[in-house]
Backbone as CSV, one residue per row, in Angstrom:
resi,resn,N_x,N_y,N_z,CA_x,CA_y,CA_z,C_x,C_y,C_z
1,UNK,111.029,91.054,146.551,111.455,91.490,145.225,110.897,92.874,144.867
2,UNK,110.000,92.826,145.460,109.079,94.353,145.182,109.915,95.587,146.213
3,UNK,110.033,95.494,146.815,111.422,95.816,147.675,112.592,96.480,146.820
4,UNK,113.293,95.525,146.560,114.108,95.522,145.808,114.258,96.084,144.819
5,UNK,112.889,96.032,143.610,113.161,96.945,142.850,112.694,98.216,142.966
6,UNK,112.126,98.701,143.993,112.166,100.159,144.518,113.249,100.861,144.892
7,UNK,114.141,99.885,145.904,115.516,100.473,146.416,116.258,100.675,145.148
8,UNK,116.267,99.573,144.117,116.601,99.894,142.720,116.442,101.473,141.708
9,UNK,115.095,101.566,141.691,114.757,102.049,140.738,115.336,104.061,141.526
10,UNK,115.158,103.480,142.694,115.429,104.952,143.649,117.138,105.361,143.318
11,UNK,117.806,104.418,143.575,119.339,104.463,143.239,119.343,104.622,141.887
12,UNK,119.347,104.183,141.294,119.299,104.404,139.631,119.184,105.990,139.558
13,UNK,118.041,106.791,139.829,117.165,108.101,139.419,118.537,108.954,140.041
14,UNK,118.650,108.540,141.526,119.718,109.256,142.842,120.899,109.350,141.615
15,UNK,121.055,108.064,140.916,123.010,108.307,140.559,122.519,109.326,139.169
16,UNK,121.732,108.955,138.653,121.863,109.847,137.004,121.575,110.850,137.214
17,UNK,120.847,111.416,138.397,120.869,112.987,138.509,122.261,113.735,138.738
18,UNK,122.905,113.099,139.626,124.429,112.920,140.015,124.967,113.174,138.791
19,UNK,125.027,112.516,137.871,125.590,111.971,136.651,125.510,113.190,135.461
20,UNK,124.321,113.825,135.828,123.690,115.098,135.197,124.185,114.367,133.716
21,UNK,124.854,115.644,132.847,124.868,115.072,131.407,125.414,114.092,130.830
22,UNK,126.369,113.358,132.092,127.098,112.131,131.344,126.367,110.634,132.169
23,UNK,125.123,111.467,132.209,124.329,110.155,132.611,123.679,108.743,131.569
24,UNK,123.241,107.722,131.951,122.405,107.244,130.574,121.461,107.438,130.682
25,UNK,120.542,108.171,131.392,119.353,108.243,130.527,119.461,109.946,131.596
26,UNK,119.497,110.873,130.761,119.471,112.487,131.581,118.150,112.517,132.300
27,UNK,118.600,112.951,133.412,116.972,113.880,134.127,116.000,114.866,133.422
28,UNK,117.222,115.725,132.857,116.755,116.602,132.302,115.739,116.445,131.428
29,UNK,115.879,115.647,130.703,115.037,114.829,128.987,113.690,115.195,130.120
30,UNK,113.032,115.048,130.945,111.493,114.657,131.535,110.988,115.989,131.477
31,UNK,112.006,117.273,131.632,111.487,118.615,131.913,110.663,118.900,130.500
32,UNK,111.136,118.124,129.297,110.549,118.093,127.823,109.609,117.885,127.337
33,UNK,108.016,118.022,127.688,106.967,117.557,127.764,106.486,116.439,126.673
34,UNK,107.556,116.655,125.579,107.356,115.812,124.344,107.885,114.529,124.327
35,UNK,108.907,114.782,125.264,109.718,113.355,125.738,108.784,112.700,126.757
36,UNK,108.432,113.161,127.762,107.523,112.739,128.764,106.002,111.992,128.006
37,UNK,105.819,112.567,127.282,104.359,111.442,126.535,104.611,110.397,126.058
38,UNK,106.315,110.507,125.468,106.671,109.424,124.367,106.966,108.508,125.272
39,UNK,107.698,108.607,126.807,108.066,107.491,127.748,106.700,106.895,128.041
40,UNK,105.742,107.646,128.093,104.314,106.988,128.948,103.912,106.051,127.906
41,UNK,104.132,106.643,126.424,103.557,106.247,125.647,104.058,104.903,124.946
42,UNK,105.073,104.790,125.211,105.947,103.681,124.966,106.083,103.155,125.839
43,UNK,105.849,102.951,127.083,105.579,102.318,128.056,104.779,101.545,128.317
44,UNK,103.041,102.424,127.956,101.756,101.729,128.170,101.221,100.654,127.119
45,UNK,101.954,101.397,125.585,101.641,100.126,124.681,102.905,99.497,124.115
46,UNK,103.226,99.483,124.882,104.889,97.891,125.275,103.509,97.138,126.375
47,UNK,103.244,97.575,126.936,102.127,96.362,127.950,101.591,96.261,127.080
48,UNK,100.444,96.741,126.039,99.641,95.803,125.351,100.425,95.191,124.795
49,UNK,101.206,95.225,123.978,102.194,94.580,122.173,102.236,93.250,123.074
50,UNK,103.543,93.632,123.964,104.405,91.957,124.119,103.230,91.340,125.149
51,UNK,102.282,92.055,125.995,101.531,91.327,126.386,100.311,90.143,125.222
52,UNK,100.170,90.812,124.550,99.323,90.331,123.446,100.338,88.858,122.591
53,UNK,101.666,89.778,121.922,102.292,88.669,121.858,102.508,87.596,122.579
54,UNK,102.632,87.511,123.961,102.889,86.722,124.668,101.938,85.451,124.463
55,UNK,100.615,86.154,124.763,99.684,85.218,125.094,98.352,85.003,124.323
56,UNK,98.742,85.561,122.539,97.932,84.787,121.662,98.883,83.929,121.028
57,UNK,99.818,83.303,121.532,100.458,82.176,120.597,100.089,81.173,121.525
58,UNK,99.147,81.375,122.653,98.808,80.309,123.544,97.295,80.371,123.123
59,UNK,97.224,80.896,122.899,95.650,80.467,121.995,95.876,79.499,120.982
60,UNK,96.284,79.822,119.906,96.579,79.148,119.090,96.911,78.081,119.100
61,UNK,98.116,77.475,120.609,98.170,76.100,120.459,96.863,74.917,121.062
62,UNK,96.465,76.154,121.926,95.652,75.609,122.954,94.396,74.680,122.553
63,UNK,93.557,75.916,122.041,92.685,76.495,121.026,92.455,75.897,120.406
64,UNK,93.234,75.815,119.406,93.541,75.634,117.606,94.593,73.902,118.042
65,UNK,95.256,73.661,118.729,95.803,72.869,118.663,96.702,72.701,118.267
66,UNK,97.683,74.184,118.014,99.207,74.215,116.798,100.515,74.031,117.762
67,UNK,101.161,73.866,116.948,102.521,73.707,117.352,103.155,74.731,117.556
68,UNK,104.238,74.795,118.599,104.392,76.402,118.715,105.145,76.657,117.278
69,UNK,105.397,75.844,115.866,105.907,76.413,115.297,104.933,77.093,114.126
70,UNK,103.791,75.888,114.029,102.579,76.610,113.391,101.788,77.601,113.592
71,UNK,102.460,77.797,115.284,101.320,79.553,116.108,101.688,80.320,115.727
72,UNK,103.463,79.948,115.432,104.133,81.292,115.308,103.898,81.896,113.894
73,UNK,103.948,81.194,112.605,103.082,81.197,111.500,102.077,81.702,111.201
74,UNK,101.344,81.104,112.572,99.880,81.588,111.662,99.485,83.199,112.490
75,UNK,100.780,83.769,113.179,100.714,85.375,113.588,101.923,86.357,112.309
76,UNK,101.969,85.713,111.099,102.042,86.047,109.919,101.112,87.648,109.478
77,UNK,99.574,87.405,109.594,99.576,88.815,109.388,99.635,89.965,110.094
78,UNK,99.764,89.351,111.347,100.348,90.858,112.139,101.806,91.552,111.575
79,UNK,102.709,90.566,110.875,104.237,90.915,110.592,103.609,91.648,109.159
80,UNK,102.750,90.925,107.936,102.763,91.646,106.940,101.956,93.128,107.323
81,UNK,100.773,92.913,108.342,100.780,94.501,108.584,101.382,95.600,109.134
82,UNK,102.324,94.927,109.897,102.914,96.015,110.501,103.696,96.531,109.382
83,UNK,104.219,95.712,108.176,105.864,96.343,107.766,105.223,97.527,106.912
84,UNK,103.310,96.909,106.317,102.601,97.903,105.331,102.635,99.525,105.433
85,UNK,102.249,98.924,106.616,101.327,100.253,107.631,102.805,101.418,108.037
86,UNK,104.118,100.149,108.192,105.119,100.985,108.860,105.267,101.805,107.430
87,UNK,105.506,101.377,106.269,106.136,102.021,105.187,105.580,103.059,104.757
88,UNK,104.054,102.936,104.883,103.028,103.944,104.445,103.071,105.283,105.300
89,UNK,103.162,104.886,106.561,102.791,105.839,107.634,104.345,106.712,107.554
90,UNK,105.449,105.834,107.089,106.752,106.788,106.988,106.621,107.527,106.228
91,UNK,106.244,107.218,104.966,106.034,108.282,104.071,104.874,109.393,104.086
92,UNK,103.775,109.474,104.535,103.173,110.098,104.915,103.465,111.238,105.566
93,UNK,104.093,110.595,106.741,104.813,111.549,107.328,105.733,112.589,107.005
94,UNK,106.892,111.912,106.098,108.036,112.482,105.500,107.176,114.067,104.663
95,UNK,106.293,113.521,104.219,105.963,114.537,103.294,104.566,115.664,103.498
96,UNK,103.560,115.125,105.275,103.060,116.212,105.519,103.979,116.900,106.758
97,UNK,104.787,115.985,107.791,105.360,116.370,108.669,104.058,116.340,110.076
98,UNK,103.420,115.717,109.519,102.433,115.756,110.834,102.375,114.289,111.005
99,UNK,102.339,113.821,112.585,102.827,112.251,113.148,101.503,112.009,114.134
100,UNK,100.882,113.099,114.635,99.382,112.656,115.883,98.395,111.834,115.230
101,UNK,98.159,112.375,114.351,96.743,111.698,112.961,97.253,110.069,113.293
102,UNK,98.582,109.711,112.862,98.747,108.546,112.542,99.082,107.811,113.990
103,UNK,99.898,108.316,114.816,99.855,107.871,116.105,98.048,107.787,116.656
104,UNK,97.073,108.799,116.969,96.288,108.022,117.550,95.452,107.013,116.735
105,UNK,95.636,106.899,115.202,94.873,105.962,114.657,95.986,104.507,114.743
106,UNK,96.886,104.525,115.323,97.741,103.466,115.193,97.417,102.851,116.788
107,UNK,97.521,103.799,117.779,96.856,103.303,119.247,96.046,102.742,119.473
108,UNK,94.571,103.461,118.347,93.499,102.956,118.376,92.986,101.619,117.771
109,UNK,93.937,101.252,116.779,93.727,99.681,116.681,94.270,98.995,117.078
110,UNK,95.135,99.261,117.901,96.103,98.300,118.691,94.947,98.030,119.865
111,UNK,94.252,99.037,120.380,93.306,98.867,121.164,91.681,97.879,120.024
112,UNK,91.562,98.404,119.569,90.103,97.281,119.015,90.911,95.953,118.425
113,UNK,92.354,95.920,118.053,93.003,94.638,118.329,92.299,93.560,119.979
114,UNK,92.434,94.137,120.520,92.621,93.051,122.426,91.159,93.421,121.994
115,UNK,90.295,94.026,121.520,88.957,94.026,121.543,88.226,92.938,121.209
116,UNK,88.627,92.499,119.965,88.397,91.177,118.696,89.045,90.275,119.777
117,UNK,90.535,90.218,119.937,91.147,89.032,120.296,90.035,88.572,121.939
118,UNK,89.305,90.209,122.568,89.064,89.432,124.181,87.395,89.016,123.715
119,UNK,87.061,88.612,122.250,85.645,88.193,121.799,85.980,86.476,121.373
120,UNK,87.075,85.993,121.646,87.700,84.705,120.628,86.645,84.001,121.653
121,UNK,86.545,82.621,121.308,85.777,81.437,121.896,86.709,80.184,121.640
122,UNK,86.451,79.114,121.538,87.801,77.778,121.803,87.265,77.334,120.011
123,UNK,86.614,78.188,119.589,86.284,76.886,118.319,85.858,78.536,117.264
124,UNK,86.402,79.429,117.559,86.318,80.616,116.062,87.203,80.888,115.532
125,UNK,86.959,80.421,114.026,87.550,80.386,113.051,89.315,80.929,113.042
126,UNK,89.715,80.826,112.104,91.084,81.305,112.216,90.774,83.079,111.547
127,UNK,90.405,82.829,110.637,90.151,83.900,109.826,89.700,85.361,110.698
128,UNK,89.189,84.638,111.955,88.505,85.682,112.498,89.976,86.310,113.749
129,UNK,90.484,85.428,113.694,91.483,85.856,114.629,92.604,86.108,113.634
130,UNK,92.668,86.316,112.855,93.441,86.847,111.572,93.157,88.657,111.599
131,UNK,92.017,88.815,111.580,91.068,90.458,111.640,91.916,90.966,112.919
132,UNK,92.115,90.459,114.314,92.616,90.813,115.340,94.339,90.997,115.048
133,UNK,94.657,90.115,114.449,96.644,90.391,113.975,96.445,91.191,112.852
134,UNK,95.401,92.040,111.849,95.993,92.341,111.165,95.580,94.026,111.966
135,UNK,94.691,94.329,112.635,94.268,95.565,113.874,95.919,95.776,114.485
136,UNK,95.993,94.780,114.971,97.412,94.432,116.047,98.802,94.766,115.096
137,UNK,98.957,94.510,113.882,99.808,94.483,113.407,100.012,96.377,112.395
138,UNK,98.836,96.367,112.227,98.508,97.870,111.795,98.673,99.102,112.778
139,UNK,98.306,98.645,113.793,98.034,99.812,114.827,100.239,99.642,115.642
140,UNK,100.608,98.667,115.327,101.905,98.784,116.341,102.771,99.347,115.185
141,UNK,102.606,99.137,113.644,103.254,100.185,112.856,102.908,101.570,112.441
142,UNK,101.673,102.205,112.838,101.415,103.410,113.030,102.061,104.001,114.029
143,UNK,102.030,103.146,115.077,102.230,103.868,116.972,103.623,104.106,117.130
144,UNK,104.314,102.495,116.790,105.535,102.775,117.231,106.295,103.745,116.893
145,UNK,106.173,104.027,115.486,107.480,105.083,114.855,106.633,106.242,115.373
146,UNK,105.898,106.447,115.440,104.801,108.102,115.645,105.467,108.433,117.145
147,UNK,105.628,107.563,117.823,105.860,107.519,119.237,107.379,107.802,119.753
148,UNK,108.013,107.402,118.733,109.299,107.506,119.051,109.932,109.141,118.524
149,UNK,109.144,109.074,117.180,109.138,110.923,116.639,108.721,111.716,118.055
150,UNK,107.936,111.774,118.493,106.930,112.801,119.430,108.011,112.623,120.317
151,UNK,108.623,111.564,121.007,109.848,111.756,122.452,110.859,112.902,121.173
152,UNK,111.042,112.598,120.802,112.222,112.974,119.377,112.038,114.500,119.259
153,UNK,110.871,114.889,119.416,110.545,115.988,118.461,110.749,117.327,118.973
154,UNK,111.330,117.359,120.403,111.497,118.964,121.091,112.511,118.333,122.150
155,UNK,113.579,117.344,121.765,114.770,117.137,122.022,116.116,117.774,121.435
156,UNK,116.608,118.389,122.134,118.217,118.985,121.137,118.748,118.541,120.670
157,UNK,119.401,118.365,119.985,119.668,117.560,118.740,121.385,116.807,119.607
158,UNK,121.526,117.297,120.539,122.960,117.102,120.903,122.499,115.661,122.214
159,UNK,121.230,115.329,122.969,120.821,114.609,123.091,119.818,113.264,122.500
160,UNK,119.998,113.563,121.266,118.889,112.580,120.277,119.214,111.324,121.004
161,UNK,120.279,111.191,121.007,120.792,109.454,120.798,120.356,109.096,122.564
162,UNK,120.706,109.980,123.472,119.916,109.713,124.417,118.586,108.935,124.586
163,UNK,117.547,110.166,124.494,116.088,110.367,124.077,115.791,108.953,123.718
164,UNK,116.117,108.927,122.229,115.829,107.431,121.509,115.602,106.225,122.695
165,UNK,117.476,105.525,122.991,117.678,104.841,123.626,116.535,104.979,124.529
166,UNK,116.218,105.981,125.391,115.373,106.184,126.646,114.127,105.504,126.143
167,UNK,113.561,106.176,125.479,111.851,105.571,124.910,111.892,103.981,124.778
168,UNK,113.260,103.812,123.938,113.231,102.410,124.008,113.233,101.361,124.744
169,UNK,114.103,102.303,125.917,114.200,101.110,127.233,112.963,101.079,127.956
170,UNK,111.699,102.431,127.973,110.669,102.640,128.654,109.892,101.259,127.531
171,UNK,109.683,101.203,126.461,109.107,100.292,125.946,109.543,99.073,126.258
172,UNK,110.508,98.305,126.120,111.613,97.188,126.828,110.244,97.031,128.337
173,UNK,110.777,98.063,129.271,110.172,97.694,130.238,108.736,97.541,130.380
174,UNK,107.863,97.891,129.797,106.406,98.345,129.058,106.345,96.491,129.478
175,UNK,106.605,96.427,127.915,106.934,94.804,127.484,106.943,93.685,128.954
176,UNK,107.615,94.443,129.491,108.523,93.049,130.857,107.132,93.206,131.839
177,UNK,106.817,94.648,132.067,105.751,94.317,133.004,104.110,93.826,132.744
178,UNK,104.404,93.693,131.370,102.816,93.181,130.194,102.302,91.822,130.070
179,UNK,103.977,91.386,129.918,104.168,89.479,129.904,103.914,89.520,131.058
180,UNK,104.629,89.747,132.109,103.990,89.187,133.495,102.999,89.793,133.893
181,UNK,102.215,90.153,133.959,101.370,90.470,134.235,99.793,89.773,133.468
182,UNK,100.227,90.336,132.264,99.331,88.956,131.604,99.169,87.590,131.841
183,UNK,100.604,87.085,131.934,100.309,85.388,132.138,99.819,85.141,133.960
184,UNK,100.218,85.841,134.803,99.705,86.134,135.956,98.078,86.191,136.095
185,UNK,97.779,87.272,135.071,96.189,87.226,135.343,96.232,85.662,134.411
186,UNK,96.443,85.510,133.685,96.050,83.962,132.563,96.317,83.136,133.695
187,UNK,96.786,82.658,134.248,97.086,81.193,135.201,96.481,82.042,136.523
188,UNK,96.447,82.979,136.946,95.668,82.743,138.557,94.185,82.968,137.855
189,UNK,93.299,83.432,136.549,92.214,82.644,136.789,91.808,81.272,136.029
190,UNK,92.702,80.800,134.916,92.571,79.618,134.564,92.003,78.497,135.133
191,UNK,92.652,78.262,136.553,92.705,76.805,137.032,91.463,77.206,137.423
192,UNK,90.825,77.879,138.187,89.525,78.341,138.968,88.576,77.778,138.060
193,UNK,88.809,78.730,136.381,87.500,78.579,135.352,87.527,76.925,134.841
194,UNK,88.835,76.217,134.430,88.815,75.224,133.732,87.797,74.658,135.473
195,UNK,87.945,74.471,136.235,87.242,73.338,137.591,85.999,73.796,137.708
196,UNK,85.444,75.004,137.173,83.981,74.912,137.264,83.405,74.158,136.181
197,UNK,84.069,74.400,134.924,83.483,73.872,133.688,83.499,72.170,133.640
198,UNK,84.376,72.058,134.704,85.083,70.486,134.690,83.853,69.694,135.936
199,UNK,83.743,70.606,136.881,82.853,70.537,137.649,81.169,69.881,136.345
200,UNK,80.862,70.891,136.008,79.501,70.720,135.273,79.743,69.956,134.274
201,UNK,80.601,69.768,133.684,80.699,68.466,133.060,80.244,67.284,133.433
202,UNK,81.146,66.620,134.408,81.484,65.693,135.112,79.952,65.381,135.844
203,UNK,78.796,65.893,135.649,77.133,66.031,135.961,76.715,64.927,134.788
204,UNK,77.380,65.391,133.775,76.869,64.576,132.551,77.353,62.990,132.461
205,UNK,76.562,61.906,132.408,76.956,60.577,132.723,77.914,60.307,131.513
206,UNK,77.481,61.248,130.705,78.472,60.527,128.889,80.074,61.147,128.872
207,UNK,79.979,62.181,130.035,81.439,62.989,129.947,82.253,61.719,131.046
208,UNK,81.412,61.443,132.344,82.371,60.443,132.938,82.465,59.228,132.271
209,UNK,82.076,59.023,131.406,82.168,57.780,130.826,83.273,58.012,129.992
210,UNK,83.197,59.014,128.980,84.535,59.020,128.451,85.609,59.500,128.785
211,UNK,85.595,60.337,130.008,86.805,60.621,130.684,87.723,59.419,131.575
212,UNK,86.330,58.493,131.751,87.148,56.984,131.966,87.416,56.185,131.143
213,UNK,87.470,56.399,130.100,88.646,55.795,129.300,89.934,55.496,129.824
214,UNK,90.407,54.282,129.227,91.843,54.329,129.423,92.528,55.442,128.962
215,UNK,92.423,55.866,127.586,93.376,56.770,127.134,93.344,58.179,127.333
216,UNK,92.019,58.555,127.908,91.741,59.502,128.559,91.940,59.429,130.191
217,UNK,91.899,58.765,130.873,91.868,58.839,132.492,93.735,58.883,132.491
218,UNK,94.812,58.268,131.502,95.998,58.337,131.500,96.237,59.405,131.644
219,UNK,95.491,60.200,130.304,95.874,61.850,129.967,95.737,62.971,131.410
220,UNK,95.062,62.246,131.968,94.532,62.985,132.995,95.087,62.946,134.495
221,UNK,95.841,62.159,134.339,96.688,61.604,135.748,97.571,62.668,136.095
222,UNK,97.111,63.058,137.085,97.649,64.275,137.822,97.767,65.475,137.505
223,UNK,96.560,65.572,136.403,95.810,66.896,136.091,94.799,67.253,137.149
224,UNK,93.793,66.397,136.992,92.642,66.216,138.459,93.103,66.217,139.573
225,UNK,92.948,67.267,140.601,93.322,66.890,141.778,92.152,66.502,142.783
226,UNK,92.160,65.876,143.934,91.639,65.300,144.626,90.304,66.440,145.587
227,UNK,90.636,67.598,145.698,90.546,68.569,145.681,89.517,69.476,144.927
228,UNK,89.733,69.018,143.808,89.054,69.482,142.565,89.340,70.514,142.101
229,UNK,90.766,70.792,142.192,91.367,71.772,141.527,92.283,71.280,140.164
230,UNK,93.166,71.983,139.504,94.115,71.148,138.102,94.904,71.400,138.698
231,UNK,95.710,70.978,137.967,97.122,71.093,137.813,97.392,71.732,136.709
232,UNK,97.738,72.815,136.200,98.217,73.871,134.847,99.485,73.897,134.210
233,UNK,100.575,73.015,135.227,101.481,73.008,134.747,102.470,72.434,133.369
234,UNK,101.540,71.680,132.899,101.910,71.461,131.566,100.248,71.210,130.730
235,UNK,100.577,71.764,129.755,98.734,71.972,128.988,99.135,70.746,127.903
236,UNK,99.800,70.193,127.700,100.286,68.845,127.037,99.899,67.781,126.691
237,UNK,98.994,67.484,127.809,98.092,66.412,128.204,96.492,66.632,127.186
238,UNK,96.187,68.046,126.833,95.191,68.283,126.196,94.956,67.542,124.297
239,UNK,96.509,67.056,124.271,96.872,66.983,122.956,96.110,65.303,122.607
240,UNK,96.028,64.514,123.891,96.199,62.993,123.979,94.470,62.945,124.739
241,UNK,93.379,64.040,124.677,92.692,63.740,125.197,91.459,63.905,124.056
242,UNK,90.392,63.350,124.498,89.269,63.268,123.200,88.650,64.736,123.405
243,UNK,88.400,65.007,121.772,87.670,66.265,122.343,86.815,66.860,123.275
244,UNK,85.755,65.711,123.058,84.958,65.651,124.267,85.237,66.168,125.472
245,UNK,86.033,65.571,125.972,86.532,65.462,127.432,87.681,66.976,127.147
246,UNK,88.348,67.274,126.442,88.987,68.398,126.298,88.261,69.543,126.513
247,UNK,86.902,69.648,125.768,86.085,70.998,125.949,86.066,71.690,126.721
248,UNK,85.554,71.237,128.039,85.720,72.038,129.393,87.073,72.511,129.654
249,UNK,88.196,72.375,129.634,89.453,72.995,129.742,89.839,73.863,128.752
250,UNK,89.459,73.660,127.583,89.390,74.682,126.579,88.782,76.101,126.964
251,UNK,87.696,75.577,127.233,86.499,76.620,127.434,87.012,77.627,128.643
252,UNK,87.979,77.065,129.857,88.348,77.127,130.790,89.601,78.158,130.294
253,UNK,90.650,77.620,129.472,91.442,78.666,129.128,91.111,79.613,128.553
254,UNK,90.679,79.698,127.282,89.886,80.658,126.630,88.774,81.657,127.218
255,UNK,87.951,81.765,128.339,87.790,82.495,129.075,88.744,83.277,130.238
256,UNK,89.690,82.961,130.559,90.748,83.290,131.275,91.245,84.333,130.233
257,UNK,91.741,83.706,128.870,92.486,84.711,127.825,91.493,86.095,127.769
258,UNK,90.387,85.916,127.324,89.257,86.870,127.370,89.429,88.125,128.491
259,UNK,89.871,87.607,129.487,90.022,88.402,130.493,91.341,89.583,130.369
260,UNK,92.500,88.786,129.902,93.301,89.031,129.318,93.649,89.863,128.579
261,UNK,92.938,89.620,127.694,93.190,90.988,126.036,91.974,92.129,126.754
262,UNK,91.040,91.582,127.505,90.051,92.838,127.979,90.916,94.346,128.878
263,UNK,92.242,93.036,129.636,93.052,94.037,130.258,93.907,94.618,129.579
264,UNK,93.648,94.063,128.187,95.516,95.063,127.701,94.428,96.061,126.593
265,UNK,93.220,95.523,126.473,92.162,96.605,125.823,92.095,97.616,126.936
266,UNK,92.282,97.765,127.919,92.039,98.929,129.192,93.360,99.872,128.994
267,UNK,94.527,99.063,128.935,95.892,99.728,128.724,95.273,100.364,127.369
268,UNK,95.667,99.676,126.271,95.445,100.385,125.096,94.487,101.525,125.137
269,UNK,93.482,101.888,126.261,92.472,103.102,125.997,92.879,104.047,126.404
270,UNK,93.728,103.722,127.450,94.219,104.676,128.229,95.501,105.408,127.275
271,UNK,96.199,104.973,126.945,96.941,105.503,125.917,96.631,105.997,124.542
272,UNK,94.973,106.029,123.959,94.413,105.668,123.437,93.972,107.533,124.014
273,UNK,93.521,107.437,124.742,93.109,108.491,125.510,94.169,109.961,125.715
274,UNK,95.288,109.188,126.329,96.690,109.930,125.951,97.555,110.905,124.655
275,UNK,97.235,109.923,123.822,97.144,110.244,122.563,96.467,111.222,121.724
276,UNK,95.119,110.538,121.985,94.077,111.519,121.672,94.492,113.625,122.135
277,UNK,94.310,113.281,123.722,94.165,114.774,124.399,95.278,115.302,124.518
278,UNK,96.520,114.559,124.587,97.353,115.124,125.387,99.082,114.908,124.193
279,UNK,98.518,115.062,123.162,99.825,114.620,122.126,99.665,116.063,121.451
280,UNK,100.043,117.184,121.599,100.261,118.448,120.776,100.144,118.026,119.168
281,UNK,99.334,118.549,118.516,99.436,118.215,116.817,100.715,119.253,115.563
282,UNK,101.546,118.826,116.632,102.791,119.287,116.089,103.064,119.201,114.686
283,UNK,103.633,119.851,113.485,104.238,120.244,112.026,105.820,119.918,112.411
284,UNK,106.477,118.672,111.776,107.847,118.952,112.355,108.323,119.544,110.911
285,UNK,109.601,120.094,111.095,110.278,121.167,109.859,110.927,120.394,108.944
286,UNK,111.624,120.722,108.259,111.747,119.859,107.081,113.568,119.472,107.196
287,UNK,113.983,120.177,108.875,115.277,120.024,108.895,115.043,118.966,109.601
């Protein structure tokens, strides 16, 4: 597959150069240095956003124990900050014409967002992971529109609609390679961490005692493998098990996540960094 989308991505570049101006996405647009930050830039934090989205609504059920309809709920203040932050930061703009100020302060909490979220533990508060969606939700309505101006902003006006589309699809893809990649690192180290913790448990005479329970040793049937590895494929079973005996798998995911937001805190610096040095502090005109 990796293959594949090389021979892909090579044909694609081969035909739209071909294609020159009646291409969809022009060659030309990259020679634009302003367009070229906004693709990176919409690229690198599309990996944090949908990575983050992805995989704090699995906290929450995990974690917290919610339903995916109560996770989705209780990531409420990331939506009321973003729309704040978006409205404020438009107007701001409109009326100094300067977009860097607010782009790298919008990067930068998108980054101490995965900061908070890669500090969570299986049993802190909601409130505290509230502080992380409202970072997350602040910093993606500063960034995004700032980000999409800056590709925007030393484009000809006879390619706008191009440009746009382009940033957008670089974000789109941002996104695609964030989710996977995230849940990739989340499940290849999960099973590892939940079997050590499950391991040192299972030392304690009061944990095998209640893990032999009936209603617990059920829950557990063909989670445990023989092996002493899990099974991850459905986290379901956590719902029907006593806390007790749940802890260690908790503890097990929730360090895995940690790992997680630490990596989309690395993305976010780097763009973070991007931003900072390499975003011209452009005046756009009032046309």
């Amino acid at each position: 597959m990796y293959a594949v989308g090389v021979v892909g991505l090579v044909s694609f570049v081969l035909l739209e150069r071909r294609m020159a101006d009646a291409a969809l996405l022009p060659v030309k647009l990259f020679r634009i240095r302003a367009f070229r930050l906004g693709t990176v830039l919409h690229f690198t934090v599309g990996i944090t956003m949908f990575g983050a989205m992805t995989t704090l609504p699995l906290y929450l059920q995990l974690a917290k124990g919610m339903s995916p309809m109560k996770a989705g709920l209780a990531t409420l203040p990331t939506m009321a900050a973003n729309v704040t932050v978006t409205l404020v930061v438009g107007r701001l703009m409109s009326r100094t014409g300067r977009f860097k100020v607010h782009l790298v302060a919008g990067v930068g909490s998108l980054t101490v967002a995965m900061l908070v979220f890669a500090t969570l533990r299986d049993d802190s508060p909601l409130w505290y992971v509230a502080i992380g969606m409202v970072f997350m939700g602040a910093g993606l309505g500063a960034a995004m529109q700032t980000i999409t101006t800056l590709a925007q902003s030393e484009v000809p006006g006879r390619d706008m609609g191009a440009a746009t589309a382009s940033v957008n699809f670089f974000r789109s893809n941002g996104g695609t390679v964030g989710a996977a990649a995230f849940l990739s690192i989340l499940f290849s180290l999960a099973g590892s961490r939940i079997s050590e913790r499950v391991a040192v448990a299972s030392q304690d005479a009061s944990f095998r005692r209640l893990a032999g329970e009936p209603a617990n040793a059920e829950a557990l049937k063909g989670v445990l493998r023989p092996d002493g590895g899990v099974n991850l494929e459905d986290s379901a079973f956590l719902r029907h098990l006593d806390p007790g005996v749940a802890q260690p798998f908790l503890e097990g995911y929730v360090s895995a996540l940690r790992v997680v937001f630490l990596t989309g805190a690395a993305v976010g610096l780097i763009a973070f960094v991007i931003a900072a040095w390499r975003v011209p502090n452009t005046q756009l005109s009032a046309d």
